[in-house]
Structure formats: C-alpha cells, structure tokens
TIBAMAR-217334 format. One record per residue (C-alpha): residue number from 1; residue in one letter; x, y, z. Coordinates in nm, 4 decimals. Example, Ala and Ser with C-alpha at 12.3 -4.5 7.8 and 13.67 -1.06 7.14 Angstrom:
BEGIN
<1,"A",<1.2300,-0.4500,0.7800>>
<2,"S",<1.3670,-0.1060,0.7140>>
END
This chain:
BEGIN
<1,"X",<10.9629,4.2397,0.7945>>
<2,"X",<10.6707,4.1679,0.9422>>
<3,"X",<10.4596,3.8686,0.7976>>
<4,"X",<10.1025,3.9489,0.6366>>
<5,"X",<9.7846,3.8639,0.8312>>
<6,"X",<9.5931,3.5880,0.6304>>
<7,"X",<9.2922,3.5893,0.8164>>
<8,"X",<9.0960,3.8088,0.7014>>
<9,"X",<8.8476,3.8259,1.0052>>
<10,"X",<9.1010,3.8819,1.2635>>
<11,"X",<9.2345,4.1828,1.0224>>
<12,"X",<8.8987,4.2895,1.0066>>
<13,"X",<8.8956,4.2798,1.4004>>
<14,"X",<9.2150,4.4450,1.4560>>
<15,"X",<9.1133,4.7256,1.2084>>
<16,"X",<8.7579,4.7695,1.4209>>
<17,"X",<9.0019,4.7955,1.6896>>
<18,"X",<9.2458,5.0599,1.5649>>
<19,"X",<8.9790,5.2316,1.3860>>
<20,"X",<8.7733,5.3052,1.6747>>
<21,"X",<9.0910,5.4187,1.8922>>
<22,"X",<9.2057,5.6455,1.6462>>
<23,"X",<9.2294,6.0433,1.6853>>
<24,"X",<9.2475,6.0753,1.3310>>
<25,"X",<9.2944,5.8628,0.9891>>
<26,"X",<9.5287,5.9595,0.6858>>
<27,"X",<9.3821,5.7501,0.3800>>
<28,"X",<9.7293,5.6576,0.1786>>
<29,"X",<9.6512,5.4887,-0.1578>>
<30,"X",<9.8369,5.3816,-0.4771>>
<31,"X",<9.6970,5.2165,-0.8117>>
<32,"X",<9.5903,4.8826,-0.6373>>
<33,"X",<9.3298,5.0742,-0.4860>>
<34,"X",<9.1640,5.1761,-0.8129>>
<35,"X",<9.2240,4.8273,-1.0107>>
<36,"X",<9.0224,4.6955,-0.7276>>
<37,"X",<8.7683,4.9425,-0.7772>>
<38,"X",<8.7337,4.8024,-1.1417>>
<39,"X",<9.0430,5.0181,-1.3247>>
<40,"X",<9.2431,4.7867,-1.3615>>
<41,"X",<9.5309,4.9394,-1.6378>>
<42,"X",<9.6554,4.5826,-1.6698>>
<43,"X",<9.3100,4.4486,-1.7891>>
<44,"X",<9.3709,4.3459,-2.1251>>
<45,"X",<8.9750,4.1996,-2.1884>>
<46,"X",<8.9140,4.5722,-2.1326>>
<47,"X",<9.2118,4.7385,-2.3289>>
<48,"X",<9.0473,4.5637,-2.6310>>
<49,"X",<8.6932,4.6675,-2.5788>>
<50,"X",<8.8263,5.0303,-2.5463>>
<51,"X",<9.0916,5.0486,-2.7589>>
<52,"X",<9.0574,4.7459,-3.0483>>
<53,"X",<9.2929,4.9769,-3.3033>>
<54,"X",<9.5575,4.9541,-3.0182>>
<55,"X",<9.5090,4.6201,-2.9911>>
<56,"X",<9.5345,4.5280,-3.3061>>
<57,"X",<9.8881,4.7306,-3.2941>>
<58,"X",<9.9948,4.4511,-3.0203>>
<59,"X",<9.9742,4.6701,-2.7513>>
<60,"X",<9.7992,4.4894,-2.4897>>
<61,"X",<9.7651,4.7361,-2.1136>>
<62,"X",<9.6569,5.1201,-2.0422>>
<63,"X",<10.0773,5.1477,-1.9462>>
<64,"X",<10.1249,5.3367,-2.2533>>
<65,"X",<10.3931,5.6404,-2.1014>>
<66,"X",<10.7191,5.6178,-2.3234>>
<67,"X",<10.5144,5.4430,-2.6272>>
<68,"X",<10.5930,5.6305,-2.9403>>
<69,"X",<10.2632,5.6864,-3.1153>>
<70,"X",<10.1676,5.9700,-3.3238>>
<71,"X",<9.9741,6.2333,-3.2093>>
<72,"X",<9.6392,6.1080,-3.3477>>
<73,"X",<9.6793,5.7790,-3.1830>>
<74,"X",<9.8043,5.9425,-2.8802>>
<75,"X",<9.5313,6.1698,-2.8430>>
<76,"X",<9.2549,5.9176,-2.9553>>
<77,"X",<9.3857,5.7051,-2.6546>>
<78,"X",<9.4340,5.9402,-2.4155>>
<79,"X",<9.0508,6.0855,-2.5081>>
<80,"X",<8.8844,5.7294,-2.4315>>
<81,"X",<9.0889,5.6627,-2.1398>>
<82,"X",<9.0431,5.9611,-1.9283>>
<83,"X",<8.6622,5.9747,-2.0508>>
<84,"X",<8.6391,5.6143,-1.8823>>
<85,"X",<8.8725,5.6512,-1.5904>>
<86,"X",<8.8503,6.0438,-1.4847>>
<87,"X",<8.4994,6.1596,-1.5890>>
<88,"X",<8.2394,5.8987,-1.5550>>
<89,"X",<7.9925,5.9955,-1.3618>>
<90,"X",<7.8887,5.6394,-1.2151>>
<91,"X",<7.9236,5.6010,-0.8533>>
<92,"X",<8.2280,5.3586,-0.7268>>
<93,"X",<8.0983,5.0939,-0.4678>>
<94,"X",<8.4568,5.0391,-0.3212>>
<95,"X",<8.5153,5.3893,-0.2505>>
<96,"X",<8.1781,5.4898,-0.1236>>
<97,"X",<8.2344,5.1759,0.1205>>
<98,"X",<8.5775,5.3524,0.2300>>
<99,"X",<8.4021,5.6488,0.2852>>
<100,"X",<8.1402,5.5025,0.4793>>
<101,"X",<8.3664,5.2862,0.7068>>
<102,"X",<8.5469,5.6633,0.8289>>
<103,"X",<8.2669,5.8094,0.9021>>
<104,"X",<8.2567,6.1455,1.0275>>
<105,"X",<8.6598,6.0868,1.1474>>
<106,"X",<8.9534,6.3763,1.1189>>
<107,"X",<9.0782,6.2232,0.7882>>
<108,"X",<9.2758,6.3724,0.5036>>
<109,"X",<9.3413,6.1663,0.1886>>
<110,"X",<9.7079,6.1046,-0.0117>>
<111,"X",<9.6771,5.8994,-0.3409>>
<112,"X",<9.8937,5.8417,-0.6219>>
<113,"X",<9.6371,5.7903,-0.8329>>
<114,"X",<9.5113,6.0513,-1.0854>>
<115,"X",<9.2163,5.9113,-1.1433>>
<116,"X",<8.9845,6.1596,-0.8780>>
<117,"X",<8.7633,5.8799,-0.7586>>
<118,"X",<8.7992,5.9933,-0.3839>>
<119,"X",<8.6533,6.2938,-0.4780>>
<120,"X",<8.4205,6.1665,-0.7044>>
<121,"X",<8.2637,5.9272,-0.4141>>
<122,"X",<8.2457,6.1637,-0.1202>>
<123,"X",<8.5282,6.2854,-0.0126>>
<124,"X",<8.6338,6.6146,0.0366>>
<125,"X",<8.8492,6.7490,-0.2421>>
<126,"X",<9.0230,7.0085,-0.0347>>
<127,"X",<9.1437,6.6884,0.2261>>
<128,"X",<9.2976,6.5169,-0.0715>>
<129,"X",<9.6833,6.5080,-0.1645>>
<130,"X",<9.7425,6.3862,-0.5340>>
<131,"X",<10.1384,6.4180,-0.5713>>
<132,"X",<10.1334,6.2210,-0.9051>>
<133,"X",<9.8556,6.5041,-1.0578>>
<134,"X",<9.4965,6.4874,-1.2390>>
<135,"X",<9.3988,6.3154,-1.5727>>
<136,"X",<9.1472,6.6485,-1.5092>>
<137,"X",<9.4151,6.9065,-1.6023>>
<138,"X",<9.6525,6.9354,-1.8769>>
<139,"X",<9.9649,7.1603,-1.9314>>
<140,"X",<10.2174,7.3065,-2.1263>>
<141,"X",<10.4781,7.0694,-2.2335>>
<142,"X",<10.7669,7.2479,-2.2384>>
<143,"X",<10.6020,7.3972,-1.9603>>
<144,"X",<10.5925,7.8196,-2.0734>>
<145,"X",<10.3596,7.8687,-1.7862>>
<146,"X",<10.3006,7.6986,-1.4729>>
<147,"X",<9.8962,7.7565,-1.5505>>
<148,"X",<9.6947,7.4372,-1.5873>>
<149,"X",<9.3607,7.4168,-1.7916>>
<150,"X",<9.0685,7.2058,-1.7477>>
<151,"X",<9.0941,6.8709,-1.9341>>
<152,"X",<8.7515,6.7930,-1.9577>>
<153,"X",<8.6103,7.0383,-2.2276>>
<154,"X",<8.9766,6.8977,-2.4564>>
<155,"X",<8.8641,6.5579,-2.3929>>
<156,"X",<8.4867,6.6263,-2.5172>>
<157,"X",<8.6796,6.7708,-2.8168>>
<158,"X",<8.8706,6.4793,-2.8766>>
<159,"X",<8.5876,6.2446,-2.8367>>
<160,"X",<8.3881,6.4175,-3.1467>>
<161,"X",<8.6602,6.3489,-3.3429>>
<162,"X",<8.7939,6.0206,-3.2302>>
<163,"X",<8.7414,5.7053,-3.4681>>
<164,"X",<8.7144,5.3682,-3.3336>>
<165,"X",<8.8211,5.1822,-3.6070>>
<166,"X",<9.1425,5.3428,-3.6706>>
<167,"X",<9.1691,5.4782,-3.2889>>
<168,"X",<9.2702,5.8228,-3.3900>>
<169,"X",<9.1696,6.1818,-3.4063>>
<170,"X",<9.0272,6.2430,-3.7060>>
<171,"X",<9.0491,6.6274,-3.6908>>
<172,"X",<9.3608,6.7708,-3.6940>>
<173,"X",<9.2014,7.0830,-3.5291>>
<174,"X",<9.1276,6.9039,-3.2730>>
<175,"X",<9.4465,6.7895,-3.1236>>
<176,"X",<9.5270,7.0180,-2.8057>>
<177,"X",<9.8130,7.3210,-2.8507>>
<178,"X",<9.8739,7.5322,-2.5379>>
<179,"X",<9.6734,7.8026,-2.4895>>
<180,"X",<9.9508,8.0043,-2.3794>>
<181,"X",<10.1921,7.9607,-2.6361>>
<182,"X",<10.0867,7.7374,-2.8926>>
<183,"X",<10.3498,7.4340,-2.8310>>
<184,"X",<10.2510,7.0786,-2.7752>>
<185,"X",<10.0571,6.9550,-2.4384>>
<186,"X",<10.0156,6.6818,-2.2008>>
<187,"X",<9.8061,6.5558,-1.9563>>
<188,"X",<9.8768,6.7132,-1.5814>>
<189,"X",<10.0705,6.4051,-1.4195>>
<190,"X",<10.4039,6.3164,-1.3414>>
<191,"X",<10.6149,6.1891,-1.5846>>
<192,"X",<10.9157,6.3565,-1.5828>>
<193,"X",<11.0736,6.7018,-1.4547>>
<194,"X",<10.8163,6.9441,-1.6832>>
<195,"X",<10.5125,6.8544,-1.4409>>
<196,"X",<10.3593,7.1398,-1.3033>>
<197,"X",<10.2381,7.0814,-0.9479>>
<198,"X",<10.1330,7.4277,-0.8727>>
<199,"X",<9.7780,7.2766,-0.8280>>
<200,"X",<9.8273,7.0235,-0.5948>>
<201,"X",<10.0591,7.2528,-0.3591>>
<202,"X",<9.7621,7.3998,-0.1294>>
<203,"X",<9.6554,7.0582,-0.0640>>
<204,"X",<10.0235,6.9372,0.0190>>
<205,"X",<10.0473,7.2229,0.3197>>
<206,"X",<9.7275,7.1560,0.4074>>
<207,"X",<9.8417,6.7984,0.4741>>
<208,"X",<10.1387,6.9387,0.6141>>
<209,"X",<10.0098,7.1446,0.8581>>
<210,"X",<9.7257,6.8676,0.9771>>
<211,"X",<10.0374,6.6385,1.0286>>
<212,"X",<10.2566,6.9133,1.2123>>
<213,"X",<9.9873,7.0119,1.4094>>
<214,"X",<9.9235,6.6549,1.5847>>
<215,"X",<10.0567,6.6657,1.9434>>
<216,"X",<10.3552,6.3535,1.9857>>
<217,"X",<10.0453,6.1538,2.1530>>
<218,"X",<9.8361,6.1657,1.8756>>
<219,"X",<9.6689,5.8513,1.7886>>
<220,"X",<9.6855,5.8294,1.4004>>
<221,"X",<9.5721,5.5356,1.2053>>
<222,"X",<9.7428,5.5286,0.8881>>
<223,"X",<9.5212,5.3019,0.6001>>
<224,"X",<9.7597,5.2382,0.3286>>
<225,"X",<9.5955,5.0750,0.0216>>
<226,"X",<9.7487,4.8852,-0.2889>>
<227,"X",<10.0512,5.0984,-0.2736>>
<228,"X",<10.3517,4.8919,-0.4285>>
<229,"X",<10.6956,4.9141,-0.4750>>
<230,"X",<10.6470,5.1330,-0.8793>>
<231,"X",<10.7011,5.4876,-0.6827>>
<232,"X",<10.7328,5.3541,-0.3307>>
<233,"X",<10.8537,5.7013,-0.2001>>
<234,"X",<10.5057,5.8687,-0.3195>>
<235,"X",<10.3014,5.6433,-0.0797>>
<236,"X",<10.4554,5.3244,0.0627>>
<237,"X",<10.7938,5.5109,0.2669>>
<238,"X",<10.6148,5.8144,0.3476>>
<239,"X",<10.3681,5.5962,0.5294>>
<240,"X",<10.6506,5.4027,0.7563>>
<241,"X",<10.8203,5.7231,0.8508>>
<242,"X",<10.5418,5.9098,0.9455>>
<243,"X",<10.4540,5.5895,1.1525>>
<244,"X",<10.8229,5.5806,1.3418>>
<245,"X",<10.8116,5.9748,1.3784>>
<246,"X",<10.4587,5.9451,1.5771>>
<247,"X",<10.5205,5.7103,1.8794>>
<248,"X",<10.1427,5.6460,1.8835>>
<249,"X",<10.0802,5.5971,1.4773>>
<250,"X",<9.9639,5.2410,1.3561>>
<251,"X",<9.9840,5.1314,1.0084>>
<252,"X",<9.7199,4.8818,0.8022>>
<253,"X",<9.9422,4.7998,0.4699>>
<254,"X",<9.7004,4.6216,0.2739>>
<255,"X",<9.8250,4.4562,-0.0656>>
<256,"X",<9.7335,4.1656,-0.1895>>
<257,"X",<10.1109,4.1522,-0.3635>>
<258,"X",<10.3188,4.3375,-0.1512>>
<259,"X",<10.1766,4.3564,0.2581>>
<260,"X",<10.5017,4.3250,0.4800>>
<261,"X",<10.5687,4.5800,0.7021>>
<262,"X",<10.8326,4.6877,0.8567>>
<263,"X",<10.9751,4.4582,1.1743>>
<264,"X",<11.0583,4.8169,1.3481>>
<265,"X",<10.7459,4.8245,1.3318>>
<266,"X",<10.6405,4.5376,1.5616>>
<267,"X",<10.2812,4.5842,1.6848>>
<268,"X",<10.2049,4.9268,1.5542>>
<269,"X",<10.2248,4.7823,1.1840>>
<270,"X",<9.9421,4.5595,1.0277>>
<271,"X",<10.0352,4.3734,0.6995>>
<272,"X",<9.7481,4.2152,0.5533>>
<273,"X",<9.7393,4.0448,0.2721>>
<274,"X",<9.4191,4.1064,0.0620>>
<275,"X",<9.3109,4.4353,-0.1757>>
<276,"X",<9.0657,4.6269,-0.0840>>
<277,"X",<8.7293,4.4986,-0.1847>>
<278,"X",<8.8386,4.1366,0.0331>>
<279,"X",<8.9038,4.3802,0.3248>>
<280,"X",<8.5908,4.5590,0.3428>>
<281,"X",<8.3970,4.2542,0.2533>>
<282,"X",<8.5486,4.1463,0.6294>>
<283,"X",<8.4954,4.4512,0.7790>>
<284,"X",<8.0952,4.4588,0.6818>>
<285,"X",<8.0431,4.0628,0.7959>>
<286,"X",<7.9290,4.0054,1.1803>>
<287,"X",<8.2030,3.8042,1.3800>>
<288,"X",<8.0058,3.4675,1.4163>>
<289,"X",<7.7951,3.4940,1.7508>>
<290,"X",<7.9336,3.2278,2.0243>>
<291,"X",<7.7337,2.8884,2.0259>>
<292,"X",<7.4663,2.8586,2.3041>>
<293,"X",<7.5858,2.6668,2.5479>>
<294,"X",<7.4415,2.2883,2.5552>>
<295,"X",<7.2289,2.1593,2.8538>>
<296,"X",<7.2989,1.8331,3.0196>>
<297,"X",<7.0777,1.5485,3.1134>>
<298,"X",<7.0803,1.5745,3.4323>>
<299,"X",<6.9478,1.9963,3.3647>>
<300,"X",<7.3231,2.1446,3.4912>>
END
C-alpha cells in the first residue's frame, strides 16, 4: 500500500497538478464526505438535540438499520432525520467549495450517500450515480411494484404528527402504507435484496457510457472522498479498478481514517490523509511566495 501524504500543501499541490491535467473528473464519495459537511450520523451531541426520546432509550447514533422499534418510533425518527439530512434547504459550504474547485470540467458524480447534497449544492442531478438510493423516495416493502413515490410530502405528514417528547407519531393515520397495495413501506435505500433501484438505473448507464466512451489515453482524475471500508465495493474498489483499467487514470483517496492506496498503484495513486474540509482548506491557501533575496554589503 501506498503510504498517505501528510502534508497537506504538497497534496494540495499535487491535486492543482492533476486537476489541471485532467480530461475529465469522476467525483467518488462515501459517508465521510457528508460527516465533514456537518452530518455526521455518529454525532451523539446532535442525536440528542434531535432525537432526546431516543436518547433517553440509550440509543446514542443516527445507525439505527436493524433496531427493532415500533412503527411510531420508527417513523417519528425517520421523519426528523430525513427533514434534517435530505430536505433542508440551507446551502452546504463544503460542497459548494467542491463544486467550485471543478469548475466547468467533464465531471460525473458517484456517491454512496443518500443524502442528495451534490445536487442540492450545484451539481447536476442527471451526472450523479447514487447506488445506495434517496432518503427522497420511499417504496414498497415487500416490494409489489418497482414504482417509487416522493418522500417529501410523507415526511411533511409525519412531521405534523410527530411528538418530541415521546419521539413518535402521534397519528396512526399518518404512518405511510403503499400506495399500491396497502402493505408496509420503507425509505428508498439499500438495505437488503427488496430495494428498488429502478430510479437510479438511467444515471448508472449514463455513467457507463461516459466511462466506455473515454479513449485508452484518456486522462481521468478520479477524487475519491471519505469512502471507507463499510461497503468498500460501492465506492472504494470501483475506484482502483477503474484506475488500473485506464493506463492514464490517477486517483486522490482522501480519508482521514482510511487513505492508503494501492502500491500497484505507484505514482498514479494519491493517499492523503485528511477529510475533506482540511483538503480544500489547502487547496484555497496561496503556496507561500519565495523570500526576496537579501543584498550584501558590498551591493552584490
């Protein structure tokens, strides 16, 4: 493996570098990206300011997926965390920096996250890849239909009857049933083998064909951001073999946990070990200008 770059600057430099030599840029990004955004699921301070029933239960992180709560509780949740996460309309600094620092660039985006903050801060929805699905659409849980429906008017729902005190839905008419057949629902990501990705399959040839259309001398500049080893085949692997299969690919791994790249790899492979936010603080400070040089006494 190759070792992670610890100075920041010279990653900043080499990224200037690559950046400005590259035909095109694939964005790759997993949940590191986001919790350095500000959503960070393992943020217990904020778990209890959102969810203080919750915490009172023990439960201490947003990494609720195989927690047994009943549907009240489960819907409650689910209503204030996609209301914070998936609709706010606030801009994100970090991501409108990313978008800034590709510029007008061939790009497409592929993110694990769910969260549509790409989208949300400038980038084109119809250039982004979301494998893992939207906390925007919800589904069938059995599923009787591969339809998806928008999650945004459910969550509005939810909110009018959600309790803070006791966290739940107070409503029972209020708790989602699938408009097709009545059965329970879920949120639109992937869990298990019921996820319906009919929605995200335009956007996966799209990608596809962007990729398979690149000549073998293609300069391609892969930026992989806070993408870990929890579903490394959604981001992390894709990104090294796409980087082996393109002779002229580079790829910027940046984790703060997690940066070593492949030693294949050698030169073409930039581990550095920072999130986000570090990096483009780098990338938006001057390299110091070189000192004047000093006269001698005797004028030389």
């Amino acid at each position: 493996m190759n070792h992670p770059v610890l100075d920041l600057q010279g990653a900043a430099g080499t990224l200037r570098s690559w950046l400005a030599e590259a035909d095109r840029v694939l964005i790759t990004a997993g949940a590191g990206l986001s919790a350095a955004a500000g959503y960070d699921y393992g943020d217990e301070d904020r778990f209890q300011e959102l969810f203080p029933a919750l915490h009172d239960l023990g439960l201490r992180s947003r990494y609720l997926v195989g927690v047994p709560l009943p549907p009240a509780l489960l819907w409650g949740y689910w209503a204030v965390h996609i209301d914070d996460i998936r609709f706010s309309t606030t801009p994100n600094p970090l991501y409108q920096r990313l978008r800034a620092l590709i510029g007008d660039r061939d790009h497409w985006v592929m993110t694990s996250n769910v969260d549509g903050l790409f989208a949300r801060n400038g980038f084109a929805p119809e250039r982004i890849f979301t494998p893992q699905g939207d906390y925007g659409r919800y589904q069938c849980a059995t599923p009787c239909t591969s339809a998806v429906w928008d999650s945004e008017p459910l969550v509005a729902r939810l909110l009018a009857a959600y309790d803070p005190a006791t966290g739940a839905v107070t409503d029972p008419d209020a708790l989602p049933r699938c408009p097709n057949c009545g059965g329970e629902v879920e949120i639109n990501v992937r869990i298990g083998p019921e996820f319906v990705d009919a929605p995200y399959l335009p956007a996966y040839r799209g990608l596809q064909n962007w990729l398979g259309a690149a000549p073998s001398g293609i300069r391609l500049l892969i930026l992989e951001f806070g993408a870990g080893f929890n579903t490394p085949g959604v981001i992390r692997w894709p990104g090294e073999h796409l980087t082996r299969r393109l002779p002229r690919a580079r790829l910027v791994r940046i984790n703060p946990t997690h940066p070593e790249t492949p030693a294949d790899l050698a030169d073409r492979a930039l581990p550095v070990s920072a999130d986000a936010r570090h990096l483009l603080d780098a990338l938006t400070v001057s390299p110091p200008a070189p000192e004047p040089a000093v006269a001698s006494r005797d004028g030389s």
